[in-house]
C-alpha positions as a printed NumPy array, in Angstrom:
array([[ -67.424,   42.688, -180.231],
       [ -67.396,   45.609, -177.847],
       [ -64.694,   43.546, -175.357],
       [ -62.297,   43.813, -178.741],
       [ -63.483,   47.476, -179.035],
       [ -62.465,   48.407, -175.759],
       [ -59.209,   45.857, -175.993],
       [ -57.951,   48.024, -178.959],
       [ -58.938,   51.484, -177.193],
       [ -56.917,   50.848, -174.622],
       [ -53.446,   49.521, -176.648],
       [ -54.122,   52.328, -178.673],
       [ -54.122,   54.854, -176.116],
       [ -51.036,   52.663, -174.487],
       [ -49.288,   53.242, -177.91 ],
       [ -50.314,   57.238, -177.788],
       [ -48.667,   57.098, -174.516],
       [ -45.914,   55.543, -174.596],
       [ -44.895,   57.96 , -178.061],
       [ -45.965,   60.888, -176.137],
       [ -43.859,   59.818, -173.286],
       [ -40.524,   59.262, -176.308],
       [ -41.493,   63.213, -177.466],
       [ -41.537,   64.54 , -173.986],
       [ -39.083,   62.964, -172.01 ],
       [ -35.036,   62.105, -172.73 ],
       [ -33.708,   59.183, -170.705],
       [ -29.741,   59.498, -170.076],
       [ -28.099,   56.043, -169.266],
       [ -26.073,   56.186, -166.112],
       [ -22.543,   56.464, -167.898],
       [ -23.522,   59.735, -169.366],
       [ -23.797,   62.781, -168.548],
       [ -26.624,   64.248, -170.406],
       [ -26.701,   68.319, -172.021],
       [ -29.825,   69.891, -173.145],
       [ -30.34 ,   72.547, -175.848],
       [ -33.271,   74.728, -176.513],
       [ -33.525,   75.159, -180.249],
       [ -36.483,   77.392, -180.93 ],
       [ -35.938,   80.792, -179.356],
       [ -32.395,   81.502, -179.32 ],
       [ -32.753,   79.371, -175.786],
       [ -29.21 ,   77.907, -176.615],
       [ -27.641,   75.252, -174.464],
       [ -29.123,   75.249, -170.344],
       [ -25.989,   75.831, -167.879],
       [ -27.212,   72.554, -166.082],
       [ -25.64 ,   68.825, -166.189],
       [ -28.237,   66.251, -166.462],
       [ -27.744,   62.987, -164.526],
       [ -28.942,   59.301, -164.911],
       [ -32.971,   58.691, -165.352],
       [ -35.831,   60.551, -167.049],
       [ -35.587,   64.616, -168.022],
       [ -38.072,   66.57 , -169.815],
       [ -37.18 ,   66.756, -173.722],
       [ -39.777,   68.285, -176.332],
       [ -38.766,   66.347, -179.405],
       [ -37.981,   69.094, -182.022],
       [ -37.859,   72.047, -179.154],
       [ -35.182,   69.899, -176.882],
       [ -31.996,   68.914, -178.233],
       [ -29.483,   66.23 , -176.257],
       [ -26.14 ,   65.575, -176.024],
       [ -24.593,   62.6  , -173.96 ],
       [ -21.635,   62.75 , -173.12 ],
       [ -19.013,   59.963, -171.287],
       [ -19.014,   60.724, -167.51 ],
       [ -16.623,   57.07 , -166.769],
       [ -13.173,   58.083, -166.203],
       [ -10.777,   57.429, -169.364],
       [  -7.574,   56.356, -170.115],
       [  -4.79 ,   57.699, -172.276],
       [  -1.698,   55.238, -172.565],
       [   1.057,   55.89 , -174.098],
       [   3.27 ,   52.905, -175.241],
       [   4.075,   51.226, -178.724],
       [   2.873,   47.357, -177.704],
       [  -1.294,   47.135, -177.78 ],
       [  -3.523,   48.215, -180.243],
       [  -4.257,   52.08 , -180.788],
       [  -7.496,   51.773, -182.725],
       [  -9.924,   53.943, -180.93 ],
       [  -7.695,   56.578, -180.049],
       [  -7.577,   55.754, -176.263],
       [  -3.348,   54.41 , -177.848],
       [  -0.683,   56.619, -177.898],
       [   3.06 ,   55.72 , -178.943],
       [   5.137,   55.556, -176.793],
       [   6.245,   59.696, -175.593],
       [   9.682,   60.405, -176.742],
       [  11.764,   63.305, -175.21 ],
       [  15.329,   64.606, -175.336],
       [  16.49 ,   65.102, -171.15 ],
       [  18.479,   67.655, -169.835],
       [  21.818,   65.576, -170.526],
       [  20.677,   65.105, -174.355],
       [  19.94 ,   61.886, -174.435],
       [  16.872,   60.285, -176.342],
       [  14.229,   58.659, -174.068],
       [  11.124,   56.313, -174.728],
       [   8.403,   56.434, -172.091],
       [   5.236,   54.716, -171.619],
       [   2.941,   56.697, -169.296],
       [  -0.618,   56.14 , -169.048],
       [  -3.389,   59.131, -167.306],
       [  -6.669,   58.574, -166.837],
       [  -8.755,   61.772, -166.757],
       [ -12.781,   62.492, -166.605],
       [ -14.95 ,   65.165, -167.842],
       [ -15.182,   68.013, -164.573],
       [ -18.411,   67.175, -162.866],
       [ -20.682,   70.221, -163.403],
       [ -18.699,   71.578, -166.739],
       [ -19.968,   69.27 , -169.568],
       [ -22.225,   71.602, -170.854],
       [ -19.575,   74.238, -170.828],
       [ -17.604,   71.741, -172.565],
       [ -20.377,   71.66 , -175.324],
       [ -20.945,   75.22 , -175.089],
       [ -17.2  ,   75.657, -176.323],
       [ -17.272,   73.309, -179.405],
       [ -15.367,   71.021, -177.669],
       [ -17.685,   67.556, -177.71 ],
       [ -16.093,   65.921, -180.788],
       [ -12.553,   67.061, -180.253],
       [ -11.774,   66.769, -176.628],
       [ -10.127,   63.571, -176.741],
       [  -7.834,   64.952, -179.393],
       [  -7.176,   67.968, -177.072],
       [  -6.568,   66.125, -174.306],
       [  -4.03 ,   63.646, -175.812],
       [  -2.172,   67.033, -177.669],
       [  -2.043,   68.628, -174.039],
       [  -1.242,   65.601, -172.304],
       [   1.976,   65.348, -174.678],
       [   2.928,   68.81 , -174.422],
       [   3.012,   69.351, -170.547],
       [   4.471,   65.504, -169.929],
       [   7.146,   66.444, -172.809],
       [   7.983,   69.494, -170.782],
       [   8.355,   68.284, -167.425],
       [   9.858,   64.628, -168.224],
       [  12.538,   66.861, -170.35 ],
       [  13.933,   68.373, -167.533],
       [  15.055,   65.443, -166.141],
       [  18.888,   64.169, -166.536],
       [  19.136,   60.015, -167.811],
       [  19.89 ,   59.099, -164.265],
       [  16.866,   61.232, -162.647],
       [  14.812,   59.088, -165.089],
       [  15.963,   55.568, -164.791],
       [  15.212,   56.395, -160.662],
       [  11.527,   55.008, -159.736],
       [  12.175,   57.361, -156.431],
       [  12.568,   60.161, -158.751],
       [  10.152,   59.337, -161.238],
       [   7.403,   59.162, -158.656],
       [   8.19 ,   62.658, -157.329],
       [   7.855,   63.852, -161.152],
       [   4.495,   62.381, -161.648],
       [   2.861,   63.9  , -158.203],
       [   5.068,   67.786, -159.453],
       [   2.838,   67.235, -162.719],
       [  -0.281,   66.66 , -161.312],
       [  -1.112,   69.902, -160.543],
       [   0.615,   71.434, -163.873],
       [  -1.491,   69.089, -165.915],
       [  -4.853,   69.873, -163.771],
       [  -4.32 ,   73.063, -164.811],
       [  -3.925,   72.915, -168.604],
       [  -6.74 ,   70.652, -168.653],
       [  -9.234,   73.08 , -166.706],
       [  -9.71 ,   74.867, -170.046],
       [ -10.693,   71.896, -171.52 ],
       [ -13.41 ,   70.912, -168.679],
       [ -11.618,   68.457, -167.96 ],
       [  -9.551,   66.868, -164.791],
       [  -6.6  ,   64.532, -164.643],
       [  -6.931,   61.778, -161.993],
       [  -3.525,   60.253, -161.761],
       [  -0.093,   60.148, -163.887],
       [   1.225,   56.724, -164.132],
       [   5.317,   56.331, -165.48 ],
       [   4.861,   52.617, -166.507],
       [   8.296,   52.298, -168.586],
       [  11.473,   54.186, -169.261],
       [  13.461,   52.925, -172.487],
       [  17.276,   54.356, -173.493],
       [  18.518,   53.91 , -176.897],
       [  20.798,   50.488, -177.413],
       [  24.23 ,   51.618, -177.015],
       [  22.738,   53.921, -173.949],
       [  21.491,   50.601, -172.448],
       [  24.434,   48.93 , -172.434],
       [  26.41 ,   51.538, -171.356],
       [  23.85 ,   52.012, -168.641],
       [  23.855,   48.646, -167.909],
       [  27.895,   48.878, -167.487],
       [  27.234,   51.657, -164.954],
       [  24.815,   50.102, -162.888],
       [  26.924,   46.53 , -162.791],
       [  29.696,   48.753, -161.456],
       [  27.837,   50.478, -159.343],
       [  26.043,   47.468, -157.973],
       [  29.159,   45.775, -157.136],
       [  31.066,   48.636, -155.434],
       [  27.741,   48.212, -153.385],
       [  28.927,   44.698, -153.021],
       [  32.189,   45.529, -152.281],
       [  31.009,   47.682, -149.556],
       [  28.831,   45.493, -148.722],
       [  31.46 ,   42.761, -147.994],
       [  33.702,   45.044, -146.167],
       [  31.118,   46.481, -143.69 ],
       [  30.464,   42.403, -142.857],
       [  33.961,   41.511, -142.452],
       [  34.157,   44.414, -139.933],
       [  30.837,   43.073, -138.539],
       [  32.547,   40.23 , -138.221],
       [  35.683,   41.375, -136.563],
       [  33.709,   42.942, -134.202],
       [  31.607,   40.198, -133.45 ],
       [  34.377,   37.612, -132.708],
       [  35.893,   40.469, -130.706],
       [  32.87 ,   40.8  , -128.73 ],
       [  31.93 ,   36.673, -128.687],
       [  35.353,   36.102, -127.158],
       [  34.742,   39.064, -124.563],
       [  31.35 ,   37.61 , -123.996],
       [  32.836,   33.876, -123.197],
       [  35.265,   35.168, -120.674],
       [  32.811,   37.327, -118.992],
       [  30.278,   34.044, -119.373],
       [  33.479,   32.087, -117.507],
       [  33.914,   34.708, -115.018],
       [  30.015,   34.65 , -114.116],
       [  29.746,   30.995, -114.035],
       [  32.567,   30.631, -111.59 ],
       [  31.173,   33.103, -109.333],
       [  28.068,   31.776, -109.063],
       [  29.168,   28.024, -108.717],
       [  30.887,   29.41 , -105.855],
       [  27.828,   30.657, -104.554],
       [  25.439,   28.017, -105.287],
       [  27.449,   25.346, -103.581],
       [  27.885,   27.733, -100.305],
       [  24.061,   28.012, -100.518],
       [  23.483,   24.382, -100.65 ],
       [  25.725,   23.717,  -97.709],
       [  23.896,   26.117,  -95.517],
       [  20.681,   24.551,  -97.177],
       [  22.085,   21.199,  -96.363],
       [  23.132,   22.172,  -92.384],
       [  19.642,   23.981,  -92.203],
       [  17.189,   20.326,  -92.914],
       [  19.746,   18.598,  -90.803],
       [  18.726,   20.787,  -88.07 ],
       [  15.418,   20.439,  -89.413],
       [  15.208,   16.666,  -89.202],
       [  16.762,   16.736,  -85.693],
       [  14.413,   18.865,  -84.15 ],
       [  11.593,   16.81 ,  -86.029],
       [  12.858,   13.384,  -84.763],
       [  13.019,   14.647,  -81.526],
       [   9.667,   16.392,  -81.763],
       [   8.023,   12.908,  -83.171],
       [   9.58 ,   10.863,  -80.155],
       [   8.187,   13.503,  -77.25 ],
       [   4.713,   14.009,  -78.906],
       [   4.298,    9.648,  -79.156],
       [   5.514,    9.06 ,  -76.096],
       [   3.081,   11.571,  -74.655],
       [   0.609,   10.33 ,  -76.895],
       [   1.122,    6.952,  -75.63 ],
       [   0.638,    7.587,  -72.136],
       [  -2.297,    9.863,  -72.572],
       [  -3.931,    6.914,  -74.708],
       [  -3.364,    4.359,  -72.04 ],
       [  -4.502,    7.263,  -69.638],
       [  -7.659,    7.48 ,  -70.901],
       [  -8.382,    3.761,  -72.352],
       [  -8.403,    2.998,  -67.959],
       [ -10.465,    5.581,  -67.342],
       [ -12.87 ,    4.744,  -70.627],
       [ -12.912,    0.964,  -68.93 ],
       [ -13.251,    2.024,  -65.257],
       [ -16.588,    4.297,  -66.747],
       [ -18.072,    1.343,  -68.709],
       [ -17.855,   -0.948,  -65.378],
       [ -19.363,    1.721,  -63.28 ],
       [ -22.001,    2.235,  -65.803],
       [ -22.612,   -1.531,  -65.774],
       [ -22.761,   -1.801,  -62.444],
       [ -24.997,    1.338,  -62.246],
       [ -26.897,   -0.315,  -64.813],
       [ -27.652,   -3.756,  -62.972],
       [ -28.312,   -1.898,  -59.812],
       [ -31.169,    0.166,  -61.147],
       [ -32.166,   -3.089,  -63.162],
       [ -32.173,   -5.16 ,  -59.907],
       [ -34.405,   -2.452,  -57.93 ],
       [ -36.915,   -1.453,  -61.055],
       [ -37.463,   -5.404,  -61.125],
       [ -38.239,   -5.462,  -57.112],
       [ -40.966,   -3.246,  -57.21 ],
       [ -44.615,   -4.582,  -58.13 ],
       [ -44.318,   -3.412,  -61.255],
       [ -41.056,   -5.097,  -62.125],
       [ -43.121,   -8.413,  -60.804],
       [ -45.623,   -7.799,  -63.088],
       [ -43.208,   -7.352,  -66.575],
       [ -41.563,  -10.55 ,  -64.921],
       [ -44.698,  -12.406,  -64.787],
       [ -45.305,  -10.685,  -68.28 ],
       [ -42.108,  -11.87 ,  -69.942],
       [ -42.48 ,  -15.304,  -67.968],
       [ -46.168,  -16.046,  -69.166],
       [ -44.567,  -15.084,  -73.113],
       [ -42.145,  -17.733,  -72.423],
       [ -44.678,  -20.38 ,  -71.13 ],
       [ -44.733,  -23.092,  -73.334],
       [ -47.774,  -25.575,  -72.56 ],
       [ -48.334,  -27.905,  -74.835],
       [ -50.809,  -30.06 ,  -72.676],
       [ -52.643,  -29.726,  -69.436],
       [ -54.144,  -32.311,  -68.055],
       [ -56.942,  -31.085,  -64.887],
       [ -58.299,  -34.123,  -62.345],
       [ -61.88 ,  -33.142,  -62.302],
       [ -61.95 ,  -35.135,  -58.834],
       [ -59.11 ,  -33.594,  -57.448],
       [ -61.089,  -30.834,  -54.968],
       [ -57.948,  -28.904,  -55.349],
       [ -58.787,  -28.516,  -59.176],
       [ -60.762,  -25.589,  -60.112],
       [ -64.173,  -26.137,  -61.862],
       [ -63.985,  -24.644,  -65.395],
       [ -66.485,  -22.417,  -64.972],
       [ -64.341,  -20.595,  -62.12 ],
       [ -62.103,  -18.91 ,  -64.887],
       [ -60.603,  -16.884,  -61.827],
       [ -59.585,  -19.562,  -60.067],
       [ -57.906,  -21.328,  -62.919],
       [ -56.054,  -18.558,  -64.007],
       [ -54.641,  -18.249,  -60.57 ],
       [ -53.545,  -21.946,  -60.667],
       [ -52.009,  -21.278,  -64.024],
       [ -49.987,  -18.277,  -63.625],
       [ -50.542,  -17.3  ,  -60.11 ],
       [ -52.322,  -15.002,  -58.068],
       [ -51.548,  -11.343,  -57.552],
       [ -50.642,  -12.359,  -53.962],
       [ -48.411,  -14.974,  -54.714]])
């Protein structure tokens, strides 16, 4: 019982909050541009422009006004649908040359950053549009008019107007709070018998172009096949001098590795025979070394082998190479050692150190 007590004290005091949050504070959604006015007072409206988020708003003491801070569009043309206002027809103006002139033009304006609450302050909040699109007319109406029918049906020109009226139209908007952001000349339409007469104009026009044209290529031409056959005799002349010149190059080149293979041959016959002899040359005295060495060799073999010590690695390598399969000893032979006289029957085997 108290856990639903203190369940319902706190949504209530959620629900307190959250309407004493609604009374105090004004939320303005980040397209607008929000304007505050103190009612109570004579506070009138604050000389500040309130951004996106939450601003403090005393329901009854605060009043709000939001106003559009995207940048708009006002088009001028007679296809698309006009509800809304944002749809103009088309503009229609007389030019300099009296002639009677369609245009579709769109401009795309915003309210001056810092100025909507002016904009309020002057009365303005539910009729700027309709100011806008009145001064819009008048000041393109003006400018577009002074403009002859061949000025207009030039894009060249027609840019050049629309950047000149920038600034003109900046300036009869400013008392408005509001600021053009570009002028845009989308279409340009004569009357019918204007058009065709136009279009007369600009065939003839076009093909004197063509005309031109067609005479500036034939000279192009003529010049061209003046200069190709200048070109091909000068192309002639080059070739034959320097065929002339290449072949007396390659006959010095070719006298030159003659020479060259001359000297070589005879170089390659000197340097073998040469080679030859010194090969021969020292293959004798290569053999002539190896037979002293041998000799040298067996001589120092021969007297190491004379000395007691040579004896000895005689004996040595002879007693390795004794083979006795069997020896047979007369025990009555008084010449035979007894067995127990090791000495003497090792000297009867392999000799004493005296023999």
């Amino acid at each position: 019982m108290n856990f639903t007590k203190v369940l319902m004290g706190i949504a209530a005091l959620m629900l307190l909050g959250w309407i004493g949050f609604a009374l105090l504070f004004e939320r303005v959604p980040p397209t607008m541009i929000g304007v505050k006015q103190v009612q109570w007072s004579g506070g009138g409206i604050i000389e500040e422009d309130f951004g996106t988020g939450f601003h403090l708003g005393i329901s009854g003491y605060h009043k709000w006004y939001l106003l559009d801070r995207r940048t708009q569009f006002l088009t001028f043309s007679d296809d698309g649908d006009r509800e809304g206002g944002a749809m103009q027809p088309a503009l229609k103006i007389i030019t300099s040359d009296n002639n009677r002139v369609s245009v579709d033009l769109t401009v795309s304006y915003r309210i001056k950053p810092g100025e909507a609450n002016q904009l309020v302050v002057s009365g303005l909040r539910g009729v700027y549009r309709e100011r806008v699109t009145s001064t819009v007319t008048d000041v393109m109406r003006a400018q577009l008019a002074q403009l002859t029918s061949e000025q207009l049906y030039s894009t060249v020109t027609r840019l050049e107007r629309s950047k000149a009226t920038l600034p003109v139209l900046r300036e009869a908007l400013a008392e408005l709070f509001i600021e053009p952001d570009v002028i845009l000349l989308r279409a340009v339409r004569f009357p019918p018998e204007y058009e065709e007469r136009l279009q007369t104009k600009q065939l003839t026009y076009q093909t004197k172009l063509l005309a031109n044209a067609q005479q500036a290529v034939e000279a192009e031409l003529q010049e061209t096949g003046t200069s190709e056959k200048e070109i091909e005799a000068a192309e002639k002349e080059l070739r034959g001098t320097w065929d002339k010149q290449l072949q007396e190059v390659q006959s010095e080149n070719l006298v030159q590795i003659s020479e060259i293979y001359g000297d070589a041959e005879k170089y390659d016959r000197t340097t073998r025979a040469e080679a030859d002899a010194d090969f021969e040359t020292m293959l004798a005295e290569g053999g002539l070394a190896i037979d002293k060495a041998e000799a040298l060799r067996n001589s120092l073999r021969n007297q190491a082998l004379d000395t007691a010590g040579g004896a000895i690695y005689l004996a040595k390598q002879a007693a390795e190479n004794l083979d006795i399969r069997e020896v047979t000893l007369n025990s009555n032979d008084p010449r035979v050692p007894t067995v127990l006289d090791l000495g003497e029957l090792v000297d009867l085997l392999i000799g004493s150190e005296e023999q």
